[in-house]
The first five atom37 places (N, CA, C, CB, O) and aatype in JSON, in Angstrom:
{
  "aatype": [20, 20, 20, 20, 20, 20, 20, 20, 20, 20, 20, 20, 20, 20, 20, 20, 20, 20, 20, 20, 20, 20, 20, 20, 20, 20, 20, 20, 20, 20, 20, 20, 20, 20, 20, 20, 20, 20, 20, 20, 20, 20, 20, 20, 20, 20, 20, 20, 20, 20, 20, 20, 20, 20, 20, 20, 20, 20, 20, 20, 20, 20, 20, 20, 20, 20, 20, 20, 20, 20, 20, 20, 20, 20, 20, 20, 20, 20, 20, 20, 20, 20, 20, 20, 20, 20, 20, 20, 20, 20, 20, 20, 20, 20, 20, 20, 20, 20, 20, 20, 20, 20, 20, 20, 20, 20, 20, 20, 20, 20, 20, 20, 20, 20, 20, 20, 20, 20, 20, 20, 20, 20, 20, 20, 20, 20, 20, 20, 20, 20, 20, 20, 20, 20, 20, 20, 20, 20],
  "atom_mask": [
    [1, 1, 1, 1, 1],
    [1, 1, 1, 1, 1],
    [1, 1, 1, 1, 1],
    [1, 1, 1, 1, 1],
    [1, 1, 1, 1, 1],
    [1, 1, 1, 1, 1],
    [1, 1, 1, 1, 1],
    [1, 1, 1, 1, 1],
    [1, 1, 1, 1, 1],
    [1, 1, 1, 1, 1],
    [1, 1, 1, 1, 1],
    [1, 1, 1, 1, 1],
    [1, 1, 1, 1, 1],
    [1, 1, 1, 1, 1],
    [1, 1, 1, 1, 1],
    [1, 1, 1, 1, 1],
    [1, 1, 1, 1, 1],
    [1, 1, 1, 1, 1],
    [1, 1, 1, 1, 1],
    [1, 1, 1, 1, 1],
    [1, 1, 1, 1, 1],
    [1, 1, 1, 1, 1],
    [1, 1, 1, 1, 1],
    [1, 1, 1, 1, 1],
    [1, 1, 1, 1, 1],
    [1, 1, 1, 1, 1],
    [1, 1, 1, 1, 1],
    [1, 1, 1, 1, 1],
    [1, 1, 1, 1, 1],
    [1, 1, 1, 1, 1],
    [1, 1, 1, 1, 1],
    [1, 1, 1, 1, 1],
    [1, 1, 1, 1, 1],
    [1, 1, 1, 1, 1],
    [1, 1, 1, 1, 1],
    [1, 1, 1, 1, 1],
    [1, 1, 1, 1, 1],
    [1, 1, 1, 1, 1],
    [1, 1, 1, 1, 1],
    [1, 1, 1, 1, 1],
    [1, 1, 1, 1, 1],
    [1, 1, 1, 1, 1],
    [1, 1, 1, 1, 1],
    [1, 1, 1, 1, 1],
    [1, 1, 1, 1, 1],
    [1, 1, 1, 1, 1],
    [1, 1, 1, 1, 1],
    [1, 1, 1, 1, 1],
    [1, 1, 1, 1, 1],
    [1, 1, 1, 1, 1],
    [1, 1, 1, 1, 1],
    [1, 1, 1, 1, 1],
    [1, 1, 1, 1, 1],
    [1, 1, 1, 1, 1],
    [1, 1, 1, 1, 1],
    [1, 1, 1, 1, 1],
    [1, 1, 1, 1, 1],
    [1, 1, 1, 1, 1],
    [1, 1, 1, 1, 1],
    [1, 1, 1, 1, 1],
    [1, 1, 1, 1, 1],
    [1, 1, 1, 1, 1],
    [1, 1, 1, 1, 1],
    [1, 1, 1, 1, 1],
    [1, 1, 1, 1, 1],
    [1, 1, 1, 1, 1],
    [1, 1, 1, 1, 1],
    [1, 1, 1, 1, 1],
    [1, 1, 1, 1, 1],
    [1, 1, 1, 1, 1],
    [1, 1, 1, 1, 1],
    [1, 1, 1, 1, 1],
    [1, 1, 1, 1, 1],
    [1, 1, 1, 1, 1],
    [1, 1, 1, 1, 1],
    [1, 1, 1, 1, 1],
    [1, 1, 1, 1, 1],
    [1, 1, 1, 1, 1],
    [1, 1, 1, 1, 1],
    [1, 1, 1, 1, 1],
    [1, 1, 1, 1, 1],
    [1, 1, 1, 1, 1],
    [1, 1, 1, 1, 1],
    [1, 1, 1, 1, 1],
    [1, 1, 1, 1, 1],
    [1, 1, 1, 1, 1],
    [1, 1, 1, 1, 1],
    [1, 1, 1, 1, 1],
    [1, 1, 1, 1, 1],
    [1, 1, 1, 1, 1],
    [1, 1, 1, 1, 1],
    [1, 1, 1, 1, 1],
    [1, 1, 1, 1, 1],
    [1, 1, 1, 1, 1],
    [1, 1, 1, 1, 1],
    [1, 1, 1, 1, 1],
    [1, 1, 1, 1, 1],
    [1, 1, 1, 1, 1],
    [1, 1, 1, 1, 1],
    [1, 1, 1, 1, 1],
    [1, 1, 1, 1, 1],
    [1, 1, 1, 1, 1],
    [1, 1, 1, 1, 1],
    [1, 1, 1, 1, 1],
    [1, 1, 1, 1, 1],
    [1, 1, 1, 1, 1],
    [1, 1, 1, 1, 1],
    [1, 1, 1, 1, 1],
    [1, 1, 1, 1, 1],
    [1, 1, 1, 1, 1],
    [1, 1, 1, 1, 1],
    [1, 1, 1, 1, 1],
    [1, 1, 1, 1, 1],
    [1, 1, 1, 1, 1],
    [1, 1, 1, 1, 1],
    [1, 1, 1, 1, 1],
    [1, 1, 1, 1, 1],
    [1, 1, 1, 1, 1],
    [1, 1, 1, 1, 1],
    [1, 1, 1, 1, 1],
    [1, 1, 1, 1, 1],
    [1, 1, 1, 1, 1],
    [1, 1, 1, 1, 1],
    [1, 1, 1, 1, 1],
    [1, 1, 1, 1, 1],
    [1, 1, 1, 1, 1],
    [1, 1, 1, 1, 1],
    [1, 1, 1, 1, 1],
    [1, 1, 1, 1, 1],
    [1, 1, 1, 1, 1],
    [1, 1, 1, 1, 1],
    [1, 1, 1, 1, 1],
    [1, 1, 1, 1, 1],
    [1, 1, 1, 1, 1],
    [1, 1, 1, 1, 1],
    [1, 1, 1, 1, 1],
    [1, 1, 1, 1, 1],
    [1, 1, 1, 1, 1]
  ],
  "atom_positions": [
    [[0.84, -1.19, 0.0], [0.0, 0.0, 0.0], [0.87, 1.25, 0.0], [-0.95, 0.0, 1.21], [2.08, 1.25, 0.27]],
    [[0.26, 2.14, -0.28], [1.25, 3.48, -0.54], [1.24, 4.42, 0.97], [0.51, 4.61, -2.06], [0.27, 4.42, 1.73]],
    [[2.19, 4.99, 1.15], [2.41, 5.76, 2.51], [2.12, 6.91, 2.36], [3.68, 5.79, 3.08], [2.83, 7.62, 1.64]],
    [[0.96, 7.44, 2.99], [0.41, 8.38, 2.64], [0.8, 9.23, 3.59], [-0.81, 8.24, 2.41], [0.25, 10.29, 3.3]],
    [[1.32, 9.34, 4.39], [2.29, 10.19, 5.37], [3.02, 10.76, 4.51], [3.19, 9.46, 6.42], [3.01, 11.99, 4.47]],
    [[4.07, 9.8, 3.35], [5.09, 10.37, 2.62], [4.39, 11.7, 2.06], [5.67, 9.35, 1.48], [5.02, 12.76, 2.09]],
    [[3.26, 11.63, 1.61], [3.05, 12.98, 0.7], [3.24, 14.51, 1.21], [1.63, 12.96, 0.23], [3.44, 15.49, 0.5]],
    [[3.09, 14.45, 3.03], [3.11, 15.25, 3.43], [4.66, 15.65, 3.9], [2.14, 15.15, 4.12], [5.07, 16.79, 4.07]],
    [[5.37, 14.52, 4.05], [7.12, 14.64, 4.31], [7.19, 15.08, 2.74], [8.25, 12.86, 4.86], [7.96, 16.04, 2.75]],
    [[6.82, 14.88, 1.52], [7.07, 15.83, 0.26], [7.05, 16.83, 0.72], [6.22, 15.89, -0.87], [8.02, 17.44, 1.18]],
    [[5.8, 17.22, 0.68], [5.52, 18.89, 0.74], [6.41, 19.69, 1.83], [3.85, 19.19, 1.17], [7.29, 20.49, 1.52]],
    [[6.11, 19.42, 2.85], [7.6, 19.67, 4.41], [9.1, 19.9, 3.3], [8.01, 17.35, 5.91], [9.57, 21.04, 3.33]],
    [[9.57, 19.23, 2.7], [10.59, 18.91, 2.2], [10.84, 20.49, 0.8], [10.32, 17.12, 1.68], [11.78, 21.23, 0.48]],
    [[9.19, 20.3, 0.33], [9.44, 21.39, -0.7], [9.39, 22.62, 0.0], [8.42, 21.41, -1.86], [10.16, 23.55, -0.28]],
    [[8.6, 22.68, 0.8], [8.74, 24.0, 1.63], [9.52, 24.4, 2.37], [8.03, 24.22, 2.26], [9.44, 25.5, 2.92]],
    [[10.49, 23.52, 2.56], [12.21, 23.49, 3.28], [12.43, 23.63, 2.55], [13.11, 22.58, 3.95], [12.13, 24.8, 2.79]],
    [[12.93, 23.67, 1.06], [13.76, 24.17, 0.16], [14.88, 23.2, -0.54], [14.33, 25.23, 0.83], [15.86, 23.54, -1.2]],
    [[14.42, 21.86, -0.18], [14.62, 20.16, -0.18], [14.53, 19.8, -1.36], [13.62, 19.25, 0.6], [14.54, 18.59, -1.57]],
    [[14.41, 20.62, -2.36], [13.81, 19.92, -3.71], [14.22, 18.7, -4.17], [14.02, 20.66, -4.82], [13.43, 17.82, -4.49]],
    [[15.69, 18.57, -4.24], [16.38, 17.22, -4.39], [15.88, 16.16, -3.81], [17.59, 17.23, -3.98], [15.54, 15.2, -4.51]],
    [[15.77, 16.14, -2.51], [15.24, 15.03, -1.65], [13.57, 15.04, -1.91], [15.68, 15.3, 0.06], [13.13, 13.91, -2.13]],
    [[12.52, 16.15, -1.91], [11.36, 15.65, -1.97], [11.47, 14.91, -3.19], [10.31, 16.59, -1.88], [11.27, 13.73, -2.91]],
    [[11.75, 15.07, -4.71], [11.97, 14.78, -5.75], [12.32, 13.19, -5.68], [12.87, 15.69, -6.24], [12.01, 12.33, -6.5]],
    [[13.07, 13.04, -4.45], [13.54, 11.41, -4.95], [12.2, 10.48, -4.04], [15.66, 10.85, -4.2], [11.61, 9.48, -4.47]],
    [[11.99, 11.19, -2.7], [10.54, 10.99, -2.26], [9.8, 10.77, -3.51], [9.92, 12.23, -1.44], [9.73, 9.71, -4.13]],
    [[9.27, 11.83, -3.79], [8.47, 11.78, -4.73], [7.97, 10.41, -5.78], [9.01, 12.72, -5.33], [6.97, 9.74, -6.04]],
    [[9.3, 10.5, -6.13], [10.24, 9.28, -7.39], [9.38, 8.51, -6.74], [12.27, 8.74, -7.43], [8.18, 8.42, -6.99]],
    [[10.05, 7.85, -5.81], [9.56, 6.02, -4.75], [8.08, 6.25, -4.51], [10.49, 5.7, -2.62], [7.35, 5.33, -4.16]],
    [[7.62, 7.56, -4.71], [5.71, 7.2, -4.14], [5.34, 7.0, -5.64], [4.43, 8.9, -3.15], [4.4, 6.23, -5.83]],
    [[5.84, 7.46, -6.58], [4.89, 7.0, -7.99], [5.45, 5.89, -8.42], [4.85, 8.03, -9.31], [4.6, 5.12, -8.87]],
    [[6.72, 5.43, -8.47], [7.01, 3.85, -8.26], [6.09, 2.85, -7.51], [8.25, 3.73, -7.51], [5.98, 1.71, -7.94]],
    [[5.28, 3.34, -6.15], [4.63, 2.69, -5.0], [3.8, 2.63, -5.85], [4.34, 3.24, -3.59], [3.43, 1.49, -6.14]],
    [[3.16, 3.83, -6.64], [1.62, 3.94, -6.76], [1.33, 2.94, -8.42], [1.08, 6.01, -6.84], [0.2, 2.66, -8.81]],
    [[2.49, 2.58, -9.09], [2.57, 2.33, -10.21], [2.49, 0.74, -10.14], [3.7, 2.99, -10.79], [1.8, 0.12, -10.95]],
    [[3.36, -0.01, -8.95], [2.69, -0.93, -8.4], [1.63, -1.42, -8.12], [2.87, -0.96, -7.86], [1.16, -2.48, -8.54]],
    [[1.03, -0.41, -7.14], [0.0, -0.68, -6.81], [-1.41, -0.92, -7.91], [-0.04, 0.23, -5.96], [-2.34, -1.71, -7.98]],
    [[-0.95, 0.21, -8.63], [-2.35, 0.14, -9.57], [-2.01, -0.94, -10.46], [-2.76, 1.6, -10.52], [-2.96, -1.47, -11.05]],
    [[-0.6, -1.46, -10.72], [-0.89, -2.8, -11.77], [-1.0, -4.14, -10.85], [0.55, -3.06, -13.01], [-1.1, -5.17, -11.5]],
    [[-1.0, -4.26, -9.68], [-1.49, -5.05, -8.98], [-3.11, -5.07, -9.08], [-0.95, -4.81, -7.79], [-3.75, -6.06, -9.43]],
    [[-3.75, -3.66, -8.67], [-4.99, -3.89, -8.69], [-5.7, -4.21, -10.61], [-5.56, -2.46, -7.8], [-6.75, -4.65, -11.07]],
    [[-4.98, -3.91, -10.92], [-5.85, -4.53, -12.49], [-5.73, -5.68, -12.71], [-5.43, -4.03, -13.88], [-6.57, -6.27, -13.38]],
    [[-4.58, -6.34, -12.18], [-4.25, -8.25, -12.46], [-5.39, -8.3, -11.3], [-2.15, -9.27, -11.97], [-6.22, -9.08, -11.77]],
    [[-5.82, -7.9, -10.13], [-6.62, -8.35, -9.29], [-7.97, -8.2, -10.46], [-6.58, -7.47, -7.75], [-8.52, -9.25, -10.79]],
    [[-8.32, -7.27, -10.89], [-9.66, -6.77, -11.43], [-10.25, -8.04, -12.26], [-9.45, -5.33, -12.46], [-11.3, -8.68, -12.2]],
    [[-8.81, -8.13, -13.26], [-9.15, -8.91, -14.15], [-9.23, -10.49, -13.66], [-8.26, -8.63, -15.19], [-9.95, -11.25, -14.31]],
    [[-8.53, -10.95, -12.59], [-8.84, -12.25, -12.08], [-10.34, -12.53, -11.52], [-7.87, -12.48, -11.02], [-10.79, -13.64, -11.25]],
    [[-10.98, -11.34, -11.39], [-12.51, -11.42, -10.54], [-13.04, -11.14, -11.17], [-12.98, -10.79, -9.45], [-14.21, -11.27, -10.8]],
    [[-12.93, -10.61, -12.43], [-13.82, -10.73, -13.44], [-13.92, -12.38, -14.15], [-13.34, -9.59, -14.48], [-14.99, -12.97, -14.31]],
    [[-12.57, -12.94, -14.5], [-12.8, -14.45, -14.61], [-13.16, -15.29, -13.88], [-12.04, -14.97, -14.87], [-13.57, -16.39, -14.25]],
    [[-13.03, -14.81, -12.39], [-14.14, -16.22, -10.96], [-15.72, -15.44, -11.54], [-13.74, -15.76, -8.04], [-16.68, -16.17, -11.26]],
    [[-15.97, -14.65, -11.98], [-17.82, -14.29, -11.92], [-17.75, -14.63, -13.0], [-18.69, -12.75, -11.65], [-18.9, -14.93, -13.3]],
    [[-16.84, -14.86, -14.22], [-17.42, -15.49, -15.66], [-17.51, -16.74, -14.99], [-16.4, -15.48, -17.22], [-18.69, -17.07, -15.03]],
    [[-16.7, -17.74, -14.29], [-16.68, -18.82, -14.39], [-18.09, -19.29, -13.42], [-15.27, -19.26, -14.09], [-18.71, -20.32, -13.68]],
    [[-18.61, -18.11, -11.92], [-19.37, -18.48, -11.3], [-20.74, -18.78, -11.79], [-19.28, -17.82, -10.52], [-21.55, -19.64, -11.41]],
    [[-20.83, -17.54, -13.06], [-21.81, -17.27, -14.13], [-22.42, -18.43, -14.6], [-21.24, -16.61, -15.24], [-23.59, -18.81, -14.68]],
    [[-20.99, -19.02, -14.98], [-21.31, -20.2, -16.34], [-21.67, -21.7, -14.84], [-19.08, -20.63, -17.96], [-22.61, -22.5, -14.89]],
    [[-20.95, -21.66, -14.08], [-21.56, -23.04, -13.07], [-23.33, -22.57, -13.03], [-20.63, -23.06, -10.92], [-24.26, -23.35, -13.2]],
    [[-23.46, -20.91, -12.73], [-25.2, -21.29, -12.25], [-25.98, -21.47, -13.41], [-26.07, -20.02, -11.35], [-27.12, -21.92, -13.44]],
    [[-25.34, -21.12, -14.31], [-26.54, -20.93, -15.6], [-26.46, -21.37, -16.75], [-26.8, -19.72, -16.01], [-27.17, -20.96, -17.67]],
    [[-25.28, -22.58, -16.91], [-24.92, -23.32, -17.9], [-25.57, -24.81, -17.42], [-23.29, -23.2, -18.11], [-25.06, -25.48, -16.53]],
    [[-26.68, -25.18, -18.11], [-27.3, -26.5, -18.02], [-26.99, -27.28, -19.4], [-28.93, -26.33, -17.76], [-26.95, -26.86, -20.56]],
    [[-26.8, -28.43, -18.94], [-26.6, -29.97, -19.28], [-27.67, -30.6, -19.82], [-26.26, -30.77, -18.17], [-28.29, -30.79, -18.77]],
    [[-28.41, -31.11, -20.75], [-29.31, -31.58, -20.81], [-29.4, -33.18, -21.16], [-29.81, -30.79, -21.46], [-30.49, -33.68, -21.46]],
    [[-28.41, -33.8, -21.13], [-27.6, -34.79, -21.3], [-26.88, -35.07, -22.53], [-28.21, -35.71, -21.02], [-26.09, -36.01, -22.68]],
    [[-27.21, -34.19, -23.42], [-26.6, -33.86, -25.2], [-25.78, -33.48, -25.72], [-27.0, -33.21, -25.89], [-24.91, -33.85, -26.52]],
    [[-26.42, -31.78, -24.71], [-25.79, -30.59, -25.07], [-25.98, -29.72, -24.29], [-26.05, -30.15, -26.16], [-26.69, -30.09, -23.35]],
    [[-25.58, -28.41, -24.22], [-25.56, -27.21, -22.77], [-25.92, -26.85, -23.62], [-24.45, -26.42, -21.75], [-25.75, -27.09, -24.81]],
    [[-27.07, -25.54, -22.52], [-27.61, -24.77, -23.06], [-26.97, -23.6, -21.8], [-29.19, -25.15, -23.39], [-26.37, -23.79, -20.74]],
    [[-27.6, -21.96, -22.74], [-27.01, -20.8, -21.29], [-28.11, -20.14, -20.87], [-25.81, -19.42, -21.66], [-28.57, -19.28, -21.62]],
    [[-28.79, -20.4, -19.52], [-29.8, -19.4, -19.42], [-29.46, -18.14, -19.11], [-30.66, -19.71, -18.59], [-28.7, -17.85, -18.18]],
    [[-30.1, -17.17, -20.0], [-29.83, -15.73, -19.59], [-31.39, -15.19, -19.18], [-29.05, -14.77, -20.96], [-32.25, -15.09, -20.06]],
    [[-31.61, -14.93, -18.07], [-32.75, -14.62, -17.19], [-34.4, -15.88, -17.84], [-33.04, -12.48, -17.46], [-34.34, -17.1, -17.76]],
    [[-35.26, -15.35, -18.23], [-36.07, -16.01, -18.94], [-35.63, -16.56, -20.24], [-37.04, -15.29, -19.06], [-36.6, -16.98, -20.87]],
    [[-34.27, -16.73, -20.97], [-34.27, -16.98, -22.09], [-33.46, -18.43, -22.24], [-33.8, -15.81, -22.75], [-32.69, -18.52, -21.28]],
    [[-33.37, -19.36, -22.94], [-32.53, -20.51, -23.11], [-31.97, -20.19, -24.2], [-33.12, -21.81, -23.16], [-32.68, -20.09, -25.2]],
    [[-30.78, -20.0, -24.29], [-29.8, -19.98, -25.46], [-29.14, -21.07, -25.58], [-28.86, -19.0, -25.43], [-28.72, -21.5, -24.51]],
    [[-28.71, -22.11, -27.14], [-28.11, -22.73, -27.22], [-28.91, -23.1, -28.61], [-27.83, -23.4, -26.09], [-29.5, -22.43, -29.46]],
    [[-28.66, -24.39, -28.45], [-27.49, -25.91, -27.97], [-26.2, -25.07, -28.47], [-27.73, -27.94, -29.15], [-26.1, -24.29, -29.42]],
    [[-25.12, -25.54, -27.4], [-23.78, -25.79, -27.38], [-23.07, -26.7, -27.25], [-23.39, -25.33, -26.82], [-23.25, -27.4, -26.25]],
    [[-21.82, -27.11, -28.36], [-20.84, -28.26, -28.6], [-20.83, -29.27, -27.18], [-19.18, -27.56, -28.94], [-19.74, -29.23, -26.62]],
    [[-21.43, -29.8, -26.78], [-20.96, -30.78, -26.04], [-19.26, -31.17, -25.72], [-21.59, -31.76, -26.66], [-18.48, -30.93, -24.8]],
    [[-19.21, -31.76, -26.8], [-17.61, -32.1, -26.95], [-16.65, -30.81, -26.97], [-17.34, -32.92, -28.41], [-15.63, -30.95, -26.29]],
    [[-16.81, -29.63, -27.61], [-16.06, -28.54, -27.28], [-15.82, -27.9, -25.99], [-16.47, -27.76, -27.91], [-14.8, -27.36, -25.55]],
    [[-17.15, -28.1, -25.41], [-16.9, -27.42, -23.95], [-16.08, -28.4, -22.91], [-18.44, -27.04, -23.2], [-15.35, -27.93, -22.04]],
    [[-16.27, -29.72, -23.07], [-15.93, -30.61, -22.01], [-14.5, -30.56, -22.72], [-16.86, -32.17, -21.78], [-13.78, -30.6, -21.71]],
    [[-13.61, -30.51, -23.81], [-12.41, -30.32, -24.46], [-11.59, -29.24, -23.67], [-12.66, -29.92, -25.92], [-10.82, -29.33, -22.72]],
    [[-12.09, -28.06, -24.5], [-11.74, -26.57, -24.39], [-12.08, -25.63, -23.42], [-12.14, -26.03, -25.33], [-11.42, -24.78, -22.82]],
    [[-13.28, -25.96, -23.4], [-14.07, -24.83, -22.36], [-14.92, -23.8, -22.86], [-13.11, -23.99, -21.58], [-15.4, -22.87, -22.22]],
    [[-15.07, -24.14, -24.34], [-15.6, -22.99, -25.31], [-17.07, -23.36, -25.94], [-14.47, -22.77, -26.63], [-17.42, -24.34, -26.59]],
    [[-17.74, -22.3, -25.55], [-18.95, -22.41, -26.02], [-19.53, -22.37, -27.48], [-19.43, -21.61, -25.44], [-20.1, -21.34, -27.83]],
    [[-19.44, -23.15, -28.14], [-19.77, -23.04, -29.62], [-20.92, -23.32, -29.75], [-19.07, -23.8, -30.53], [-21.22, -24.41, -29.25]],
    [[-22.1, -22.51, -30.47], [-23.38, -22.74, -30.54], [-23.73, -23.84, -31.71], [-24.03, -21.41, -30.71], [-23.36, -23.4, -32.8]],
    [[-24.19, -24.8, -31.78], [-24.4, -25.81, -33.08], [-25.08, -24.99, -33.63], [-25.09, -27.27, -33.02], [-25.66, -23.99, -33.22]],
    [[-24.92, -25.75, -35.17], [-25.7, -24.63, -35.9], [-26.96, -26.15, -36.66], [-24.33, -23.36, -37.43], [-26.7, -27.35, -36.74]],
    [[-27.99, -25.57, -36.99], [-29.01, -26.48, -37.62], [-28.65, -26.87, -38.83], [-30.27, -25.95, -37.75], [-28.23, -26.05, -39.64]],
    [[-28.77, -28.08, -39.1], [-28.59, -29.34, -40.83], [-29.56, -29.67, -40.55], [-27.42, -30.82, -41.21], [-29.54, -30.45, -39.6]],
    [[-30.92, -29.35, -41.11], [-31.93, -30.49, -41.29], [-32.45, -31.46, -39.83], [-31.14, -31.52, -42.4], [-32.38, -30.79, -38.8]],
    [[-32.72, -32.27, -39.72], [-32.94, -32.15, -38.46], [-31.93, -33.14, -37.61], [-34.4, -32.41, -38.26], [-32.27, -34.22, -37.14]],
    [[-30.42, -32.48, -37.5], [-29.39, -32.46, -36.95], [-28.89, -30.8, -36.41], [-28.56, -33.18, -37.93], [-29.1, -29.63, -36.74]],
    [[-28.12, -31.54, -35.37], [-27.33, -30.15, -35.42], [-25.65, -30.53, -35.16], [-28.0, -29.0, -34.04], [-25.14, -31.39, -34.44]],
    [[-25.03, -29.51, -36.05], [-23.61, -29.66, -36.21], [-22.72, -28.42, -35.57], [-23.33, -29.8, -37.74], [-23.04, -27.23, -35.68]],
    [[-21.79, -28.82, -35.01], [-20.85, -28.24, -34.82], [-19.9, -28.07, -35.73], [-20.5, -28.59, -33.99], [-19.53, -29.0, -36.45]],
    [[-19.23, -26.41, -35.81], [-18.58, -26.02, -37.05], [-17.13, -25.94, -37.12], [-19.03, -24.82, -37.41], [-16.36, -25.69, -38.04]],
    [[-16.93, -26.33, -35.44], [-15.62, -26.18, -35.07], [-15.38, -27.57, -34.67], [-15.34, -25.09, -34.0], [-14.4, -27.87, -35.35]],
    [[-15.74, -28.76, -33.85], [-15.16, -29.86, -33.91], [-16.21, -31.16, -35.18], [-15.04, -30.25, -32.15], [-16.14, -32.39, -35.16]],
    [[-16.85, -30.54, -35.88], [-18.0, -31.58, -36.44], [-18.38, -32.26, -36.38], [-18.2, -31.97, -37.02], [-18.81, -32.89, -37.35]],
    [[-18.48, -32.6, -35.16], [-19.76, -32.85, -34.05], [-21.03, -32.9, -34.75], [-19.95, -31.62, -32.9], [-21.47, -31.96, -35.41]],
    [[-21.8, -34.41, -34.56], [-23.71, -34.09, -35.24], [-24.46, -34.34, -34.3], [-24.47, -35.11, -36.54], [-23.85, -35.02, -33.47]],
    [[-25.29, -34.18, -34.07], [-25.85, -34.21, -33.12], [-27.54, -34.67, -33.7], [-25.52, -32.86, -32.38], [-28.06, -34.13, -34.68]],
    [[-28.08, -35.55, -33.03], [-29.53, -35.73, -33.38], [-30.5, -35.06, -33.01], [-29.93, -36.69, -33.1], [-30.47, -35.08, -31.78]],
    [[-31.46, -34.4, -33.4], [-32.31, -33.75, -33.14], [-33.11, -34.35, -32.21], [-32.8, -33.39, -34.11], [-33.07, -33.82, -31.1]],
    [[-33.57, -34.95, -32.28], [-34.59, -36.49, -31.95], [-34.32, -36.84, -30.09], [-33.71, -38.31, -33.2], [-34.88, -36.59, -29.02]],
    [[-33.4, -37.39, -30.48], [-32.52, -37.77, -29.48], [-31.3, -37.14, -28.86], [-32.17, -38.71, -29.85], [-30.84, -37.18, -27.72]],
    [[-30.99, -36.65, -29.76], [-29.22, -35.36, -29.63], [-28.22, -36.64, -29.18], [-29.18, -33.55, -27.74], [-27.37, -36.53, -28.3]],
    [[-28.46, -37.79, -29.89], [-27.3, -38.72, -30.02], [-25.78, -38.13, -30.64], [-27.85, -39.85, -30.98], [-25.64, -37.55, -31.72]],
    [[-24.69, -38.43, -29.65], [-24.05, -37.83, -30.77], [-23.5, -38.64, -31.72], [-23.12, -37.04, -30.39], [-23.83, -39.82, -31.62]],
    [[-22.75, -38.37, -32.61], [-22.57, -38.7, -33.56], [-21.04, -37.91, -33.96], [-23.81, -38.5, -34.27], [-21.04, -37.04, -34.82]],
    [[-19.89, -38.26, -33.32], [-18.69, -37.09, -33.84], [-17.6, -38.0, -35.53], [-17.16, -36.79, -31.83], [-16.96, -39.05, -35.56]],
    [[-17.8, -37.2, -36.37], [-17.56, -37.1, -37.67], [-16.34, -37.73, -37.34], [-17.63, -35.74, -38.42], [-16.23, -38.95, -37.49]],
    [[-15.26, -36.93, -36.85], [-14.11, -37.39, -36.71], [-13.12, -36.08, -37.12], [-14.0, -38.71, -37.55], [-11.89, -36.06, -37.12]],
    [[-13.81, -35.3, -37.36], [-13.34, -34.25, -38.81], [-13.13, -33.2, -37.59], [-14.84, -33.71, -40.45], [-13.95, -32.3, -37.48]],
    [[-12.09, -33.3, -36.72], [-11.62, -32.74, -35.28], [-9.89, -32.14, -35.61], [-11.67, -34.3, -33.9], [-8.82, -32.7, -35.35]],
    [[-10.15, -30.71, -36.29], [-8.86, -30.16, -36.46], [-8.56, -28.92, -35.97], [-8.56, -30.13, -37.67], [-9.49, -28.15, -36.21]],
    [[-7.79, -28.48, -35.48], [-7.12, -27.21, -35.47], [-7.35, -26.46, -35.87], [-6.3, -27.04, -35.7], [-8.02, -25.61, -35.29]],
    [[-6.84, -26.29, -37.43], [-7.36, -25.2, -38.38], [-8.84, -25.27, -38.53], [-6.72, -25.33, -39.8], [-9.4, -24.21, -38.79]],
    [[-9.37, -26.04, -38.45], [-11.38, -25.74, -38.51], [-11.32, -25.14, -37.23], [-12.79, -27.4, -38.52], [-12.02, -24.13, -37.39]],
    [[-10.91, -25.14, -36.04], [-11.68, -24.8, -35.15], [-11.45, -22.98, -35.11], [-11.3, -25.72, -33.8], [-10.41, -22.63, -35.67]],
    [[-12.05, -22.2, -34.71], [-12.19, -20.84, -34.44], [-12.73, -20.32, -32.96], [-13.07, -20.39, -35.48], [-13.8, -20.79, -32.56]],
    [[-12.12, -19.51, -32.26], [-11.94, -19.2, -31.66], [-12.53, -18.37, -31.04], [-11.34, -19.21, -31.85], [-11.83, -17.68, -30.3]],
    [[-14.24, -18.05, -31.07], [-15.09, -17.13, -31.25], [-15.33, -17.11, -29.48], [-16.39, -17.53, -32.42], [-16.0, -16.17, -29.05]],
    [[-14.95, -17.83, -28.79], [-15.36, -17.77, -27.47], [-14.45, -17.89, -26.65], [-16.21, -18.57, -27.16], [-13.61, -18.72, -27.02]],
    [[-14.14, -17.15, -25.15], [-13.51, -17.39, -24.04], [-13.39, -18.41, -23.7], [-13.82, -16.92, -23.24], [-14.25, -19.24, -23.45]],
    [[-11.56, -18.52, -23.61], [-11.61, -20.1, -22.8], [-11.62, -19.92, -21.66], [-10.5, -21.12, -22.95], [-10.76, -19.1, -21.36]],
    [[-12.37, -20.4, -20.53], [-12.11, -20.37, -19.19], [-12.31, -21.91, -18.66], [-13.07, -19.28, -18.5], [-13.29, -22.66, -18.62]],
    [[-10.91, -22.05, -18.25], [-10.44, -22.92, -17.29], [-11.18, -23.76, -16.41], [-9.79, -22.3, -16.61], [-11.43, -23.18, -15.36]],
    [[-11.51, -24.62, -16.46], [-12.56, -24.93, -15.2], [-11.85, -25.9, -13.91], [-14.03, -25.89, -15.91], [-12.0, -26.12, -12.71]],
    [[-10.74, -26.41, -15.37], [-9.91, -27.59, -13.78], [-8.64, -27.0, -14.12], [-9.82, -29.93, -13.85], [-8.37, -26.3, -15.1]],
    [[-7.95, -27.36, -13.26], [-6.39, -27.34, -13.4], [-5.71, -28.55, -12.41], [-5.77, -25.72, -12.91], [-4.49, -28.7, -12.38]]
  ]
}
């Protein structure tokens, strides 16, 4: 934390006629404070990823197929099964007739049943990157 006493041993210092010394004061409190504030943004941004991740535990349902995301009254989805339990990434299937496919691992999925059905057709370069990965195990 920053010493907030120091600011006033500055000023004492400039009004003694100290300039040299408040100056190097000075120096070490915006060093302190330059710390501090990139500490608090690695903090910011780590608690912003525990409430994405707390987000996705309350409101990411399973339906034994495929996840879906509830956002208040609404069900959004189907999402990749196999992508999320992989990656961690939410890829929305998209509709074939009455299948649904995934565009990033090609993944089919039955409508009917939402049997899956994975193509095999599981590459790298197909996959895209349209969603946050967040971590769930380590």
């Amino acid at each position: 934390m920053l010493d907030y006493y120091r600011f006033k041993e500055v000023h004492d210092l400039f009004t003694k006629g100290k300039c040299d010394e408040a100056k190097k004061v000075l120096g070490m409190l915006q060093e302190k404070y330059i710390e501090v504030h990139d500490e608090n943004e690695m903090l910011r941004t780590q608690l912003q990823e525990f409430e994405d991740i707390l987000y996705l535990a309350k409101n990411l349902e399973y339906d034994g197929h495929s996840y879906w995301l509830k956002t208040g009254t609404i069900k959004q989805g189907p999402f990749c099964q196999s992508c999320f339990d992989r990656d961690g990434l939410l890829i929305r299937l998209g509709e074939s007739g009455d299948q649904w496919k995934c565009l990033s691992c090609g993944a089919v999925y039955q409508r009917d049943d939402a049997a899956a059905i994975n193509t095999g057709r599981e590459t790298p370069e197909r996959r895209e990157s349209g969603a946050k990965v967040i971590q769930l195990y380590k």
